[in-house]
ROMARNU-833412 format. One record per residue (C-alpha): residue in one letter; x, y, z. Coordinates in steps of 0.5 Angstrom, whole numbers, padded with zeros to 4 digits, always signed. Layout:
<pts>
AXYZ
...
</pts>
This chain:
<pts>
X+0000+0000+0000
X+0002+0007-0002
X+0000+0013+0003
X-0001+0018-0002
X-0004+0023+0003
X-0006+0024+0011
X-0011+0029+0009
X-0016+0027+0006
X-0012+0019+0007
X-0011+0016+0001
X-0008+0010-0001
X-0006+0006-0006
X-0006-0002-0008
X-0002-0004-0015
X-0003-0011-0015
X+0000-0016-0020
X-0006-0021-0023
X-0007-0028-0022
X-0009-0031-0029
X-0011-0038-0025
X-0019-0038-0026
X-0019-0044-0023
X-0017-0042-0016
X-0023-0041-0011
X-0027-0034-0013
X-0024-0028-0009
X-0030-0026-0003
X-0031-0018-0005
X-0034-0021-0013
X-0042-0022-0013
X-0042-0029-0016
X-0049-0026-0021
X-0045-0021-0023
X-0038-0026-0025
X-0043-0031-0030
X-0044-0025-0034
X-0038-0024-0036
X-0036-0027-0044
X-0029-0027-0043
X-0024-0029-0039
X-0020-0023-0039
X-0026-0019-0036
X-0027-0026-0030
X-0019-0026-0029
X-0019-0018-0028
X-0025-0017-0024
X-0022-0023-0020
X-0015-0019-0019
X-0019-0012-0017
X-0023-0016-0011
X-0017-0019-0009
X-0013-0013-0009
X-0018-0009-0006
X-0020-0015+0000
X-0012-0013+0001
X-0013-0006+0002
X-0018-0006+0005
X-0015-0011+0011
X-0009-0006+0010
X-0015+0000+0013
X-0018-0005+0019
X-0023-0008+0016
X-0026-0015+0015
X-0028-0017+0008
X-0032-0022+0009
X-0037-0016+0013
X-0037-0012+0006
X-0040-0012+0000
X-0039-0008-0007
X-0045-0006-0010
X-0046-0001-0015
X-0050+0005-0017
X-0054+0007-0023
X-0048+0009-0027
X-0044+0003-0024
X-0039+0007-0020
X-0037+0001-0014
X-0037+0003-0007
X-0038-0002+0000
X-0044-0003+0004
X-0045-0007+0010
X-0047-0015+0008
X-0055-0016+0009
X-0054-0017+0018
X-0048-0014+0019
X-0051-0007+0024
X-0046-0003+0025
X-0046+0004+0024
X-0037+0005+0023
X-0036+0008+0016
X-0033+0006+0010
X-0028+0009+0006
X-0030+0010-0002
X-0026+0005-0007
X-0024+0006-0014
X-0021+0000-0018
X-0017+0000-0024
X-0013-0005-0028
X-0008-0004-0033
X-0002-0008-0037
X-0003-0014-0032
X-0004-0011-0025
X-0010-0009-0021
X-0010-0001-0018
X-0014+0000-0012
X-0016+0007-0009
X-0019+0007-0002
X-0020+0015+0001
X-0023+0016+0007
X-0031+0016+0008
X-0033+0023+0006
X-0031+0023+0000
X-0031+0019-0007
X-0025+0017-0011
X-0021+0015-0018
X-0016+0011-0021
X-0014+0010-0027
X-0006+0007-0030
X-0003+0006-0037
X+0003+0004-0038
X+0008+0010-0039
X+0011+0008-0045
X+0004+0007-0048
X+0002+0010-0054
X-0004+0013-0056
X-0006+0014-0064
X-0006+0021-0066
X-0013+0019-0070
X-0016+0017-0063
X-0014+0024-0060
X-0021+0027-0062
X-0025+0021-0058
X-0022+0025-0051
X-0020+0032-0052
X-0023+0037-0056
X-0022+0045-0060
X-0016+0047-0056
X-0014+0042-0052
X-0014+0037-0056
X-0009+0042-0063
X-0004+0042-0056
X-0005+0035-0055
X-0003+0034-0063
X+0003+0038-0061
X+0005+0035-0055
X+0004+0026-0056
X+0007+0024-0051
X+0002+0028-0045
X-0004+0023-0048
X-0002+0018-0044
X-0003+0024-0037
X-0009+0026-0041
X-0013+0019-0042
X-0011+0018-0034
X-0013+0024-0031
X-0020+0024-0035
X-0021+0017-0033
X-0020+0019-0027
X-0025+0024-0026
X-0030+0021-0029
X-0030+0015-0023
X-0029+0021-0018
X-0036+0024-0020
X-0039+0017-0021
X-0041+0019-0028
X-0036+0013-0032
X-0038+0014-0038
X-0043+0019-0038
X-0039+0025-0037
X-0036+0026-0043
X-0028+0026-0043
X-0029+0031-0049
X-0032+0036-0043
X-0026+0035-0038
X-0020+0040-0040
X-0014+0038-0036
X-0009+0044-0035
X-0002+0043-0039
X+0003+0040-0035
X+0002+0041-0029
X+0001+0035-0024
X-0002+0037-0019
X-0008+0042-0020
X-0016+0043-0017
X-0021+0043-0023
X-0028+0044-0023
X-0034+0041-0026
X-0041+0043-0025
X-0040+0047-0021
X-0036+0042-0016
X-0028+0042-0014
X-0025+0036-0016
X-0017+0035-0013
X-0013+0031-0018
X-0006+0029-0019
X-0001+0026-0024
X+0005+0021-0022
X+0009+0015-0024
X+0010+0010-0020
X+0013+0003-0022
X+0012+0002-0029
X+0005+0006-0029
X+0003+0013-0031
X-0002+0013-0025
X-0008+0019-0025
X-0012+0020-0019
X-0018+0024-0018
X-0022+0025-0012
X-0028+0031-0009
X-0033+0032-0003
X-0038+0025-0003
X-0045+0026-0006
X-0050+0021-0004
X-0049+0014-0001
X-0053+0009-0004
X-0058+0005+0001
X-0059-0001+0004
X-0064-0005+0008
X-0060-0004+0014
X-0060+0003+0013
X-0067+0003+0012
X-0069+0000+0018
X-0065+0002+0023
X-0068+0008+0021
X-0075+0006+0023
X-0072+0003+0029
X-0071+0011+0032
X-0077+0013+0029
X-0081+0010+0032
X-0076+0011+0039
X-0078+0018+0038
X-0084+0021+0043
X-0088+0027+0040
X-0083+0032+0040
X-0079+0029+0037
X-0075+0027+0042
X-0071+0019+0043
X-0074+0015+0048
X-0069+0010+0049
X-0072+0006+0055
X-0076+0003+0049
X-0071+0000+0046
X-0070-0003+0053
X-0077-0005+0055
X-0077-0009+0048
X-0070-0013+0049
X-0074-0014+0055
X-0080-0017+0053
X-0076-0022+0048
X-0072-0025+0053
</pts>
């Protein structure tokens, strides 16, 4: 684990892949959502990703086999509690890449969203694909400048898993400032840090904001409900309830 800051923390996990699919399934993979997978290049990288984040995860103090990967609307991952596990610790948010090999995983406190993404840094991008990212002045800079489009593709794929919009922010409306490694940018309206940096073989973008909604679970449902009906008619807790009905059930 690599600790890229104290504040918000963030640390990264590069991970060599395993190709050995006849290995038992790592326990953080959802085993609806493996058997759809067509290839085995997608089972072995999803396989690598679990694995690598079950790691990072245990790094942080947490027992994987509490947790669950779940999904919102946009695919973006983020960890739930498993159904029966009441507990209120929060979680930190994940972002998982893969790349030449390897799986990159991203934790960053709760609060929080984060993205990763890496390539390799000798990487070559063909210049007729420059247009599928940028657009009008940075991409005739880009056509000047080859060699940043492997920082460009990182940092870009790196803000949409940040925003938890994937694809449905179109890496054409990111503008990624010129040469510079470490820099604040801004997209509706919301602030988001990124940072640029090699490390090992891996030209590796990280991008990370203030966290939007969370995605809700049974448990968050009913511990809702439990409280509400804790409260008196002015709103206030009444936690001698909770006693009465412990009571009542022993």
């Amino acid at each position: 684990m690599l600790r890229i800051r104290d504040s918000p923390r963030i640390e990264i996990l590069i991970q060599q892949m395993s190709s050995n699919l006849d290995e038992e399934l790592p326990i953080l993979v959802n085993v609806d959502e493996y058997s759809t997978f067509k290839t085995d290049k997608r089972r072995v990288e999803h396989r690598a990703g679990r694995t690598a984040l079950a790691e990072a995860l245990e790094n942080w103090g947490f027992d994987s086999s509490q947790l669950e990967v779940v999904r919102d609307a946009n695919r973006a991952p983020s960890l739930k509690w498993i159904q029966g596990v009441f507990k209120n610790e929060a979680l930190p948010a994940i972002s998982i890449g893969h790349a030449e090999g390897y799986a990159i995983i991203a934790l960053i406190e709760f609060g929080w969203w984060v993205g990763i993404d890496g390539e390799s840094k000798v990487r070559g991008i063909a210049e007729n694909a420059f247009a599928e990212f940028c657009k009008g002045d940075e991409l005739h800079w880009l056509k000047a400048n080859p060699s940043e489009a492997i920082r460009l593709w990182t940092s870009k794929e790196a803000v949409q898993k940040a925003m938890h919009l994937g694809m449905g922010l179109n890496p054409r409306n990111i503008t990624i400032p010129q040469s510079i490694s470490n820099q604040e940018i801004y997209i509706e309206g919301m602030k988001i840090q990124l940072e640029n940096f090699q490390q090992e073989n891996f030209q590796i973008g990280l991008a990370w904001r203030v966290a939007g909604s969370q995605l809700r679970s049974h448990e968050d449902d009913l511990l809702d409900a439990t409280r509400e009906a804790m409260r008196d008619e002015a709103g206030n807790l009444i936690f001698d309830v909770a006693c009465q009905a412990r009571r009542a059930g022993d």
